[in-house]
C-alpha angles and dihedrals in degrees: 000000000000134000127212125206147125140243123212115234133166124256097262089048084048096050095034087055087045097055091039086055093046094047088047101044081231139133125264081237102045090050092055097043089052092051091045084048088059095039086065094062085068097047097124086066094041095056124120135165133176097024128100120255112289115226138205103269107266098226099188082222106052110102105234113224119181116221118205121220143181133212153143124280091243084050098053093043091056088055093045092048082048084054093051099040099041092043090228128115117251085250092065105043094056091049089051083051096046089053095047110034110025111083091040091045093049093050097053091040090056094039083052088235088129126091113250105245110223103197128042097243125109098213124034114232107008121163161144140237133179117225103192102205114180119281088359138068110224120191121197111206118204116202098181134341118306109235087225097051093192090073078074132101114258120248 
């Protein structure tokens, strides 16, 4: 299934997706998912707990464009678990990302110097698992492949 939403940028982050997409031959979507996807490998960093959810900063004079995207359900529910877990709304995530990745993304992916991504989602193996407990619902989220895999449920 796929979900359809938007993200608010501002008007640099809009145009600076739109012109990474132009220059790629690639989707809006796929672009973001690719920079969120980058944006993972720094999650211990990104990590926060106990505070409220941090928002783009609203500049009275910064001129708001929504940004539709497209992606798969397992897709959304990593960035909503990014969302939850980094205490920062998707927005601004994706704008974080915009600022840090992609430059450097775009020019490896157009020197060919990136490895081409087979698959749409922006972490390999994430999951989920319930671990009814009594009296109490317990969910272990997998974000990537433990080294030692019998740490592991069974399946």
């Amino acid at each position: 299934m796929r979900i359809e939403t938007s993200i608010n940028t501002t008007l640099e982050s809009r145009e600076a997706l739109f012109d990474a997409a132009h220059a790629s031959g690639r989707t809006l979507s796929w672009i973001v998912i690719q920079l969120m996807k980058q944006m993972m490998k720094n999650y211990r960093a990104l990590v926060r707990s106990h505070q409220n959810v941090q928002r783009q900063d609203p500049d009275k004079d910064e001129q708001w464009h929504a940004v539709h995207i497209c992606m798969d359900t397992r897709d959304h529910d990593l960035f909503m678990d990014m969302r939850k877990f980094f205490r920062r709304t998707v927005s601004l995530l994706v704008a974080m990302a915009i600022r840090e990745y992609l430059h450097r993304w775009l020019r490896k992916l157009c020197a060919g110097k990136l490895n081409e991504i087979t698959d749409n989602y922006p972490f390999n193996n994430y999951f989920i698992v319930l671990h009814p407990m009594e009296g109490a619902l317990c969910w272990k989220i997998y974000w990537g492949k433990p080294v030692n895999t019998r740490l592991l449920p069974p399946t």
